[in-house]
C-alpha positions as CSV (number, residue, x, y, z in Angstrom):
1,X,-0.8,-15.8,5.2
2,X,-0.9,-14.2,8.9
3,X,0.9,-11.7,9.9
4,X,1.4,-11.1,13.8
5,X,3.3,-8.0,15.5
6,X,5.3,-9.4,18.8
7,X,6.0,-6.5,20.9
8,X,6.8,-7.9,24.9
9,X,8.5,-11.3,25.3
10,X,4.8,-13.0,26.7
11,X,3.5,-12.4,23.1
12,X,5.8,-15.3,22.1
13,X,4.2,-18.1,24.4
14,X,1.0,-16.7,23.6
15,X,1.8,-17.2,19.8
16,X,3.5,-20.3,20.4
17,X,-0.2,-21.6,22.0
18,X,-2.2,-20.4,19.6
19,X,-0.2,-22.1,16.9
20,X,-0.3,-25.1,19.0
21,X,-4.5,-24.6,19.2
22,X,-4.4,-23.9,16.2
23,X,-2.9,-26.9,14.9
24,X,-4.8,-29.3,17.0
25,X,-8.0,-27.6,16.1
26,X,-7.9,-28.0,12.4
27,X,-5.5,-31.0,11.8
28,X,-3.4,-28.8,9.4
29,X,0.4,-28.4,10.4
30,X,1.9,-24.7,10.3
31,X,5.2,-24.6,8.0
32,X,7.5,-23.6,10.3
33,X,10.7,-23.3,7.7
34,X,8.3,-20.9,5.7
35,X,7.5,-18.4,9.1
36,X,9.9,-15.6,9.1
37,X,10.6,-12.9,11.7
38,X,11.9,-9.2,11.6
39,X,13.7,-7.7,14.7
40,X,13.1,-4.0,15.1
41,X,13.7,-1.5,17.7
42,X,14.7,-2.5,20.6
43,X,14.9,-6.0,19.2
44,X,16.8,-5.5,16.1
45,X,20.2,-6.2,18.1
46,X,18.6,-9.3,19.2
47,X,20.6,-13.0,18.8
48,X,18.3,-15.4,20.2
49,X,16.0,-17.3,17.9
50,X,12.5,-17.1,19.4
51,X,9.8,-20.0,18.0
52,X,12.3,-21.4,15.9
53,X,12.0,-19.4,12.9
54,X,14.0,-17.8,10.2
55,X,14.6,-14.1,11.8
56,X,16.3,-11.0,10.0
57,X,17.5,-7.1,10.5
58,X,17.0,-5.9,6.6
59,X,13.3,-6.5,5.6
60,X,10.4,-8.9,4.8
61,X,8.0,-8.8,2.0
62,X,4.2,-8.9,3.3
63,X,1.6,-9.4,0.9
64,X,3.9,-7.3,-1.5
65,X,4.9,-4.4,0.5
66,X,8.7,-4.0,1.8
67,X,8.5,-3.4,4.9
68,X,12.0,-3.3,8.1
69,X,13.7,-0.2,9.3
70,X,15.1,1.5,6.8
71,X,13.1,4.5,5.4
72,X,14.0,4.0,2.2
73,X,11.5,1.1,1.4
74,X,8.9,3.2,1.7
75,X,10.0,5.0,-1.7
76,X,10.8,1.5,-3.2
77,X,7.0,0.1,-2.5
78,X,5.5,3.5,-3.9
79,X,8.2,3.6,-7.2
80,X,6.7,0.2,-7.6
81,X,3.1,1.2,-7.5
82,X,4.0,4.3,-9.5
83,X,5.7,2.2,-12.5
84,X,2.5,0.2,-12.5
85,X,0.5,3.2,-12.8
86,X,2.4,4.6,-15.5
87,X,2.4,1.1,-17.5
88,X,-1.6,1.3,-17.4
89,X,-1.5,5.5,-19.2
90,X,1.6,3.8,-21.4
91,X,-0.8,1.1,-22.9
92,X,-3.8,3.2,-23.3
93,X,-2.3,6.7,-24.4
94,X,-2.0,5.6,-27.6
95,X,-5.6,4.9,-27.9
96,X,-8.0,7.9,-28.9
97,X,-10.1,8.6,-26.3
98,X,-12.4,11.4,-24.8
99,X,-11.6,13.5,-21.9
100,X,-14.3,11.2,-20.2
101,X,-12.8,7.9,-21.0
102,X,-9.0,9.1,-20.3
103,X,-10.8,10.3,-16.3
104,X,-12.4,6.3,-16.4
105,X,-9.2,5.1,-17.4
106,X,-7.0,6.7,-14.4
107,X,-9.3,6.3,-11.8
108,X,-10.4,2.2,-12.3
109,X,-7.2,1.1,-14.1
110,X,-4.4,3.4,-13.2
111,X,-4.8,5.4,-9.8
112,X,-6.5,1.7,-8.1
113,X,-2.9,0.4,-8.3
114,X,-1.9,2.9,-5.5
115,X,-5.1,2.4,-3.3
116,X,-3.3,-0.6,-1.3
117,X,0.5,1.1,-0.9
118,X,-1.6,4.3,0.3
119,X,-3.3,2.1,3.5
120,X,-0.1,0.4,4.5
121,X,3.2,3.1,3.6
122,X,3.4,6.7,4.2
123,X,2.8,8.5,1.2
124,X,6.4,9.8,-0.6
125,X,7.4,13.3,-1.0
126,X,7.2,13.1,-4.9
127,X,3.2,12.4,-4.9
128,X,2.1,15.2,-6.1
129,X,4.3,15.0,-9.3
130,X,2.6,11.7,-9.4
131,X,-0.7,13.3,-9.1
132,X,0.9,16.1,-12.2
133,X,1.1,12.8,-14.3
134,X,-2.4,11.2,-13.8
135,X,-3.8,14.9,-14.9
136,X,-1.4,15.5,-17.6
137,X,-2.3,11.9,-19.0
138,X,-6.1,12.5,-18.7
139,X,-5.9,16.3,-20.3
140,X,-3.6,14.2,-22.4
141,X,-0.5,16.9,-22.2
142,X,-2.9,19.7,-23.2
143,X,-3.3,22.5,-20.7
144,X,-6.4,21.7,-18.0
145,X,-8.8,23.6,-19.4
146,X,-10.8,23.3,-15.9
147,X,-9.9,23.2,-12.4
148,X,-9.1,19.8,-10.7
149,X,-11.2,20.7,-7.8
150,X,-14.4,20.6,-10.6
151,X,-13.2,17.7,-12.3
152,X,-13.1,15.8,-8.7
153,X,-16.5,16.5,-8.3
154,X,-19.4,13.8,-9.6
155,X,-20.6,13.7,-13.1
156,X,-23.9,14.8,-11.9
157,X,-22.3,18.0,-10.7
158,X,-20.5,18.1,-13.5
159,X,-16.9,16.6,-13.2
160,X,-15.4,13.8,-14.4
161,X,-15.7,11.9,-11.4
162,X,-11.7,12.1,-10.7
163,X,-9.4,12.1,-7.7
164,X,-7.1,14.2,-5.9
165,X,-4.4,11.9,-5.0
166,X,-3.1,13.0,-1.5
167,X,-6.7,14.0,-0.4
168,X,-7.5,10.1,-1.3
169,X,-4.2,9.0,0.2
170,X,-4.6,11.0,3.8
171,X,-8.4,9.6,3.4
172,X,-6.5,6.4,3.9
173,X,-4.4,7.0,6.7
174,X,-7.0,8.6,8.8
175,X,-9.6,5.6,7.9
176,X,-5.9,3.3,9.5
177,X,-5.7,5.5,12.4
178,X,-9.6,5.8,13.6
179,X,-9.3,1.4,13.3
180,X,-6.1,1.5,15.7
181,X,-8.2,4.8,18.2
182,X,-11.7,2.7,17.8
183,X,-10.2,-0.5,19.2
């Protein structure tokens, strides 16, 4: 899958002649009834069909994430990591486990399924009650007996080797927004 952002009426012939190269280059035909658009802005008023594609207002699904103009999907593609996070502490909660393993558990199994949402979608105003659950399932409802800050740090400095999700997810955005300055 591609994904290409058209922001000036010249990126369409410049599109439509790289498709063309494209096409001549490798012998393989572009699906043009599977290429969709999404008008936004300026554009999402727009009634012409531009490179003969399926075009709509509401939203498009790219490589799983929501994403159009209304503010809401943000919520929806983060609820959706979220569940998936809570399915990973549902299935191992049960099992008995130390304080190390729960920490192993949440950060390679658990927290990893909000790494991509975190690079693409603004992070949602109920994060750090998400964050409340990953350390309530790791201390495993007991009171934390020790700061997160220490368990964050390294085994070798003795932590647990765990995260602090909104330092992790504005680690994120600033690693997106030095790519978009750099260029």
């Amino acid at each position: 899958d591609t994904t290409v952002v058209v922001t000036c009426e010249r990126d369409f012939d410049v599109l439509a002649y790289c498709m063309r190269t494209f096409q001549l280059g490798s012998s393989a035909r572009i699906n043009m009834s599977k290429c969709c658009g999404l008008f936004l802005g300026a554009w999402k008023t727009r009634t012409d069909v531009p490179l003969d594609i399926r075009w709509t207002r509401d939203d498009l699904c790219l490589l799983g994430i929501r994403i159009g103009a209304d503010p809401s999907l943000a919520t929806v593609n983060w609820q959706k990591a979220v569940d998936g996070m809570h399915s990973v502490f549902r299935a191992w909660g049960t099992r008995d486990m130390s304080l190390v393993g729960r920490a192993v558990v949440s950060k390679t199994l658990a927290t990893s399924k909000l790494w991509y949402v975190a690079q693409v979608v603004a992070p949602p105003r109920f994060l750090d009650k998400v964050n409340s659950s990953v350390w309530q399932y790791i201390w495993s409802g007991h009171s934390e007996l020790v700061s997160r800050r220490v368990c964050c740090r390294p085994a070798r400095l003795g932590g647990l080797g765990g995260t602090l999700l909104r330092e992790r997810v504005e680690a994120f955005q600033l690693e997106g927004l030095s790519r978009l300055v750099d260029k």
